[in-house]
C-alpha positions, 0 to 999 in steps of 0.5 A: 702861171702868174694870175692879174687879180686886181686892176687898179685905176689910181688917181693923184691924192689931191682934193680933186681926186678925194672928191671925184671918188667920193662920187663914184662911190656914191654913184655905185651905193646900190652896186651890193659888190662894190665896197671900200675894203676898209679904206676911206680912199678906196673902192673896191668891186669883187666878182660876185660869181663865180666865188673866187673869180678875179681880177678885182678892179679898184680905185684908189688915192695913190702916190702917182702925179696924174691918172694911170691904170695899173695891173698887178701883173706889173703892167701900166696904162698912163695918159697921153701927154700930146696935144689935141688938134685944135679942130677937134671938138670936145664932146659935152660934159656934165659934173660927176656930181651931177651925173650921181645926183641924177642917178641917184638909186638907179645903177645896179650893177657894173657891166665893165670898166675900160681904157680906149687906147689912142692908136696914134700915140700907141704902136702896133707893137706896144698894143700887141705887147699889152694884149699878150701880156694880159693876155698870159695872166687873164681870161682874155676873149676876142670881140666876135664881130672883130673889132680890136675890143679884147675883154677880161672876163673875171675867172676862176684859178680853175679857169685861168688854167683851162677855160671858162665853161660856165656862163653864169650872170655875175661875172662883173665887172670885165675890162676892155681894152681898145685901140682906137684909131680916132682918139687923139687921147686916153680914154677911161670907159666905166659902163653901167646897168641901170634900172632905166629905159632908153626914154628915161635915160634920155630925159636925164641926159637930152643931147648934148650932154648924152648921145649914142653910138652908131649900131649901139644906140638900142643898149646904152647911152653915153655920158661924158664927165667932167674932171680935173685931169688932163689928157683924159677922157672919162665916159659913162655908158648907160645901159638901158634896163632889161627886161629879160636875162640873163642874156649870153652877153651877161653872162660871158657866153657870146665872148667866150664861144663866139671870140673865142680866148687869146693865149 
């Protein structure tokens, strides 16, 4: 069974891009598994448990004319080149220097990475496709509540194979996919735990350059950043500080044994 041990979201080798990782490695300094991996260009985020658990997810300088999310199991997610309805408002931004400064020692750890998928420029059949596929080579679990939100959940060789039966915190960062009905454009998501509380957060970031979504509005704040790519959306969510835990979303349980796994 072929495994995805490593989903990499590639950035253009241009100055922009050289500048815009430097950030988020500045952004992730106090996240004890993110790395370089012995590459300047490069930042790495290991599972830190359990040991041996993929996939990695990575970001890196590449050969690639614009943004693209690519997965070692030979599948890859671009951006969409349509154009944006000129109805449509375009939320706030803030500088991803910005956003570092003002979270400067204050993000712990990554919840999940992500890409929202416009339904509108991506059919039925190439979302199933996409789904099976990673699917096939991941731990791969169903949103309980329904909504077409699959993760990866980081997992052991062991697991792949059966399934995974021990929820421990750690099992970091999951990626998301999302087909998303209202999005007019690709959309990277990047969330992250943070040791703040809602009312820090938002201080920080006052509407509008922070807002929320409906329903969620108790467990994260959203931030979207500016960068210089087109065609792309790049957000941030915020999650509040928790004072207990690990809870069952921490630790995987709630998606493993409520969603239930996708083969």
């Amino acid at each position: 069974m072929d495994r995805l041990s490593e989903i990499t979201f590639s950035l253009p080798t241009t100055p922009e891009s050289r500048t815009f990782l430097g950030e988020l490695r500045s952004l992730l300094a106090e996240v004890v598994y993110a790395t370089s991996g012995g590459a300047a260009d490069h930042l790495i985020l290991t599972p830190p448990q359990p040991a041996g658990a993929r996939p990695v997810t990575a970001f890196k300088l590449a050969d690639v004319p614009a943004p693209q999310v690519v997965f070692d199991t030979g599948q890859s997610i671009g951006v969409w080149r349509g154009e944006t309805p000129d109805a449509q408002t375009p939320p706030a931004t803030v500088e991803i220097g910005d956003l570092t400064r003002r979270l400067a020692g204050h993000v712990q750890r990554v919840d999940h990475t992500g890409v929202n998928l416009p339904a509108g420029h991506t059919s039925p059949e190439q979302w199933q496709n996409l789904v099976n596929a990673l699917a096939s080579a991941s731990t791969m679990y169903r949103f309980p509540t329904g909504e077409t939100w699959p993760f990866v959940l980081p997992s052991t060789s062991d697991e792949l194979l059966g399934d995974i039966h021990d929820f421990v915190a750690g099992r970091e960062p999951r990626f998301e996919l999302v087909y998303d009905q209202g999005l007019t454009q690709t959309e990277w998501q990047f969330a992250l735990w943070t040791d703040l509380t809602r009312a820090e957060l938002e201080q920080l970031f006052p509407e509008p350059e922070g807002t929320t979504f409906p329903g969620l509005e108790e467990i994260f704040r959203v931030v979207t950043v500016n960068h210089p790519w087109s065609n792309l959306e790049i957000r941030f969510d915020l999650c509040y500080r928790i004072e207990d835990g690990p809870s069952d979303w921490e630790t995987g349980e709630w998606l493993v044994t409520e969603g239930g796994r996708i083969r």
